[in-house]
N, C-alpha and C positions, 0 to 999 in steps of 0.2 A: 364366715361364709364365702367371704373371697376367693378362700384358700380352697373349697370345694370347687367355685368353678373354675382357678387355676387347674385343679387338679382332675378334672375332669375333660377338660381341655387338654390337658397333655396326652389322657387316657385315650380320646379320640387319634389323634393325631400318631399315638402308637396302633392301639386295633380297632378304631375307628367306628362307627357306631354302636357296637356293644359298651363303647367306654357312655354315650348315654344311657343306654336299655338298664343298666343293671344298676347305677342310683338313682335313675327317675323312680322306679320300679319300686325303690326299696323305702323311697321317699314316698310313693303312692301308698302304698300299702303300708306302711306306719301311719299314715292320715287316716286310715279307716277305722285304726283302734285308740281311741274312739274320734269318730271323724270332728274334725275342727278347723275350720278353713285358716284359721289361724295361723297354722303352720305353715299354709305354704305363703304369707307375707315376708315369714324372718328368711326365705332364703335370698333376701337381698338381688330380688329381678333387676333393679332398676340399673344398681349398677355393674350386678355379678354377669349377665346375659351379654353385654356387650364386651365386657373383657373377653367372655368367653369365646364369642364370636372375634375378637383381634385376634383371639391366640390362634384358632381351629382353621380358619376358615378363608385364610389368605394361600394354602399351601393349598386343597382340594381344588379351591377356584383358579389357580394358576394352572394345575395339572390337568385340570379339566377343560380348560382353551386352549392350551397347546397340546392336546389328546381328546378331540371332542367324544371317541367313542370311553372315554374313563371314565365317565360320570355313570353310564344305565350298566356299564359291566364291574362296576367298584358296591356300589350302592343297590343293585335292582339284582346281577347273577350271583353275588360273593354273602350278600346278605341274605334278600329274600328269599330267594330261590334256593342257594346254600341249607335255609332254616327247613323250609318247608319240601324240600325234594331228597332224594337219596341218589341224585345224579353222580356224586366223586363219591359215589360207594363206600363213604364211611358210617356204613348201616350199622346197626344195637338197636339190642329191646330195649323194653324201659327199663331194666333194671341196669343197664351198661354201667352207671355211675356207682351203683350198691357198693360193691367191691372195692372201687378205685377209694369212694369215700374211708370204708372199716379200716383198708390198709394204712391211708393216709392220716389217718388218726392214730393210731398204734404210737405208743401203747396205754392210750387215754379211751380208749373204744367204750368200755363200759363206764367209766367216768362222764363220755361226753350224754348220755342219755338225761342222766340228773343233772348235767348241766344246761341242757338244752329248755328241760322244764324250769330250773330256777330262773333264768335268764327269761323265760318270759312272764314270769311273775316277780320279777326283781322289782322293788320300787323306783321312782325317777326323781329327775333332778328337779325341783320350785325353783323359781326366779322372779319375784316380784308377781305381778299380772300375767306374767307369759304363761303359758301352757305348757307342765311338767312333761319334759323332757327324759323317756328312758331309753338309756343307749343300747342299755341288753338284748332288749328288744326289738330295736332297729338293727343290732349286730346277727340275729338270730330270722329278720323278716327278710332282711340282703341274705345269707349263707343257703334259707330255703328258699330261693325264686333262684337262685344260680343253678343250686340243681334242677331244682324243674325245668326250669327254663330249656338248661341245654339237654336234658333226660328229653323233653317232647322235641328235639330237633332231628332234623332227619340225616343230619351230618354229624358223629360222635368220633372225640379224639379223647383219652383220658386226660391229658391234662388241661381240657375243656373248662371243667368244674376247680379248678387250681383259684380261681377269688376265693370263693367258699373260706380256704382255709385260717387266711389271716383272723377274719371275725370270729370263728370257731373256735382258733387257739385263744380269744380273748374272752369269750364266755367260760369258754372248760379251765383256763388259768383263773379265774373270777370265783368261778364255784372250788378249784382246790383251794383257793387262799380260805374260804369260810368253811370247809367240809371240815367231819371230825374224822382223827389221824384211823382210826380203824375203822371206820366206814371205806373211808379211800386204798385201805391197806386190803378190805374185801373187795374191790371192785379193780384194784391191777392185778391182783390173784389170778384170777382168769385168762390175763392175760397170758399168762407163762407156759401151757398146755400149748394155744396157736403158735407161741414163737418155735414149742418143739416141731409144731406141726410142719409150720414153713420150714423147719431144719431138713426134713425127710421129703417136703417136695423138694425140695433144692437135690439133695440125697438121690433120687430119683430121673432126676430131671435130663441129665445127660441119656440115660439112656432111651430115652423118645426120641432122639436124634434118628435119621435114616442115614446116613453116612458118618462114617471118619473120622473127618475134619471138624464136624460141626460139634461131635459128641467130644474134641480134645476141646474144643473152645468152652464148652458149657462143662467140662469138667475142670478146667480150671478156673469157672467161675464161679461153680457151687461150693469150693473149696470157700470163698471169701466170705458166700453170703451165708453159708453152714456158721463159718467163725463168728459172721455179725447176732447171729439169732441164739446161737447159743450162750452167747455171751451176755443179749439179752436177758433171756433166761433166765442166768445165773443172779443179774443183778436184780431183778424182778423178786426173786425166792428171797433174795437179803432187806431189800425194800420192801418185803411184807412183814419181815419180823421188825425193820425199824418204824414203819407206821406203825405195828402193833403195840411196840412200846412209847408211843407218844410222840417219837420222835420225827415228826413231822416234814421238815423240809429235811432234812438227812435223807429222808426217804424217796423223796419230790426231785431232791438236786440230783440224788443217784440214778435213777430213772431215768429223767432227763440227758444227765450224761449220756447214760446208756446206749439210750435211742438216739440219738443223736449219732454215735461211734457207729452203731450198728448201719445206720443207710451209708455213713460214709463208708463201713467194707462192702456195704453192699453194692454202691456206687463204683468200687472199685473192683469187684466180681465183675458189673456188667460190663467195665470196659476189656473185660480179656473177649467176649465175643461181637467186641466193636468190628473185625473184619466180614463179619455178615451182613454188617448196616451200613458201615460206611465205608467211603469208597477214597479211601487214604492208602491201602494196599493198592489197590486198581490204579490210581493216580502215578504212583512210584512206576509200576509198572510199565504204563501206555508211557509215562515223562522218559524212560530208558528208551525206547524204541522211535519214539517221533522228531521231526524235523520241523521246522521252522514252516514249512510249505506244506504237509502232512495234512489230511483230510481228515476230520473226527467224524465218525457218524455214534449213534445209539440208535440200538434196534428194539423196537417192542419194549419200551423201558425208557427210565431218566432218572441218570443219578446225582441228587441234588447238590453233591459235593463234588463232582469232578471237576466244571469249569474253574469252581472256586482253586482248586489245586491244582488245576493245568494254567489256568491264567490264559484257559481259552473255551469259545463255545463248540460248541459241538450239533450237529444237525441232525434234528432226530426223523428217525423213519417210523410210519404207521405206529404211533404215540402220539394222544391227543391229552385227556384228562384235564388238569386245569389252565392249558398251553390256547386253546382255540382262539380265546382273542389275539393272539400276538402271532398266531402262524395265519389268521386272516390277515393281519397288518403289513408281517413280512413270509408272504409265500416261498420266497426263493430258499428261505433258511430251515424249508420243510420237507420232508419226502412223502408223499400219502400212502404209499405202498412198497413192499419188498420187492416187486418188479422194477422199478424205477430206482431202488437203490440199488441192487443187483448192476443196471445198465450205468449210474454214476461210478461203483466199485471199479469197473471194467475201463473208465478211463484211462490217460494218462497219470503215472504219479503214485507217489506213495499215499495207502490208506489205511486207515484204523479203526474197527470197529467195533463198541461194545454189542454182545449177544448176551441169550438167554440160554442156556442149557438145552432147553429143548430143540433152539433152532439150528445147532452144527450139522444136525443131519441134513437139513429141507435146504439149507443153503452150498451144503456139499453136492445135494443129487441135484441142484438148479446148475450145477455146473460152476461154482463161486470155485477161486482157486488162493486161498489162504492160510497164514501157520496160526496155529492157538499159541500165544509166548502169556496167558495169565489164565489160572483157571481155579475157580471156588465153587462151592454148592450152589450160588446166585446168579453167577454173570460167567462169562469170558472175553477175551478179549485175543482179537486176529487182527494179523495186519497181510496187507496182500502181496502175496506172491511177486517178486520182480525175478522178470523177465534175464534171463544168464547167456 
């Protein structure tokens, strides 16, 4: 019990109150079947809560008197408000998580249903007088309140729902070790259809692109993840004849491989259209033309990896989003408006500014006098005009 609220403790301290929400939660809601106050004695309060509080609670309370405003925008905007608003616009319905869940399970999708039900009718652990203990159970009451949880929240990211997993692979590994070899030989069966299926969105996929560039980048990523799903596939068709013939983990271990190999091509498909996301081209670029004295700005935009790769910050104009505390804190390092950067541009000195595609024209007819030296379907990048 120690080790949980070490471990909980450190949970905090990486994403911070959700690392309570999601085992108190899971610990509540195992208590109710069937309730027994019992249970919540063995989690060792007496001495588990104070360590817990030495590990957590030294580092919030330090940062939050040397930043008195950290405490109501850390805890009260990033949590509460976060959960229950759609303020950073990362809106979904309730089924947002459906999908992220079916894929992420692949190629266990139909496997995990009957695993879901044995796992909560698995029997538990006796111990003396204590009260039996079943972990299937609590592994299956945590994996359902993660989704819900973050499914009713008004901020959705996919890999939101990512605890989920661990417990999930521990139930559906639980039920293949007792399933019979042709039961589970009929339920990866199916699976091998969708893996064709994603072959031919992949197949597909470039040509949704509206420009060029974007359709060479997702064509040379469809190429990889074409290879990962077919290959899937392949071993899917040979693992149904080897569970058919009894041969059990042959079948399990190839699978496994399988899937496994496959997200890693697929991993490696999505980094051919990494220059749409990330800003590791952009970087190289603006690093060739700027000086030591050189003015960054970003417009209408912020790209979370530039400073990292210029090893400098940058000062963004009319761009708020999750920035508001820190551009009330230091104003100077903000522009509120494209007026106001227009009249800093026009300084003395060399400057460099990330844009938007949309905005080359509105900043040309304002009279703005700059060369484009970086341009992608996303961003561009100008630096200004010196004077000859």
């Amino acid at each position: 019990m120690l080790g949980f609220w070490i471990g909980m403790a450190g949970a905090v301290l990486s994403k911070s109150l959700i690392g309570i929400v999601l085992p108190a939660a899971a610990v509540f809601l195992y208590a109710l079947w069937p309730f027994d106050w019992r249970r919540w004695l063995r989690l060792d309060w007496l001495r588990g809560l104070p360590l817990f509080l030495l590990i957590s609670a030294p580092w919030f309370a330090l940062v939050s008197w040397r930043n008195p405003e950290f405490a109501h925008f850390h805890f009260i905007h990033e949590h509460f408000e976060r959960f229950l608003t759609t303020g950073h616009h990362r809106v979904g319905d309730w089924y947002y998580f459906v999908p992220v869940l079916l894929l992420g399970v692949l190629p266990w999708l139909f496997a995990m249903f009957p695993a879901l039900l044995s796992a909560w009718q698995a029997p538990g652990i006796a111990r003396g007088q204590e009260p039996v203990f079943r972990p299937l159970r609590f592994l299956l009451l945590y994996s359902m309140f993660v989704f819900v949880f973050f499914s009713k929240s008004g901020s959705k990211l996919p890999h939101y729902i990512l605890p989920m997993f661990p417990p999930l692979a521990l139930m559906i590994a639980v039920w293949i070790r007792h399933a019979q070899s042709r039961w589970l030989a009929w339920l990866t069966l199916p699976v091998m259809p969708l893996a064709v299926a994603l072959c031919y969105l992949l197949w597909t996929l470039p040509a949704s692109r509206d420009d060029a560039f974007s359709r060479r980048l997702y064509e040379a990523a469809s190429i990889w993840g074409i290879a990962g799903f077919a290959m899937l596939s392949l071993a899917l068709l040979v693992a149904f004849y080897l569970l058919r013939a009894n041969r059990k983990w042959a079948g399990v271990a190839l699978i496994a491989v399988a899937s496994f190999t496959c997200m890693e091509l697929v991993k490696h498909g999505y980094e051919r259209v990494s220059p749409l996301q990330s800003s590791f081209a952009l970087a190289r670029s603006v690093a060739a033309e700027m000086q030591p004295q050189t003015r960054l700005y970003t417009v209408h935009n912020y790209e979370q990896g530039l400073p990292y790769y210029l090893k400098r910050t940058l000062t963004m104009v009319d761009y708020v989003d999750e920035f508001e505390l820190g551009q009330q804190q230091e104003p100077q390092k903000y522009l509120p408006t494209v007026g106001e950067f227009i009249t800093a541009w026009r300084l003395p000195g060399a400057a460099i500014a990330i844009i938007q595609p949309g905005d080359e024209a509105t900043l040309a007819a304002a009279g703005l006098e700059f060369d484009v030296f970086h341009r992608d379907p996303v961003r561009l990048a100008i630096r200004k005009k010196q004077a000859t």
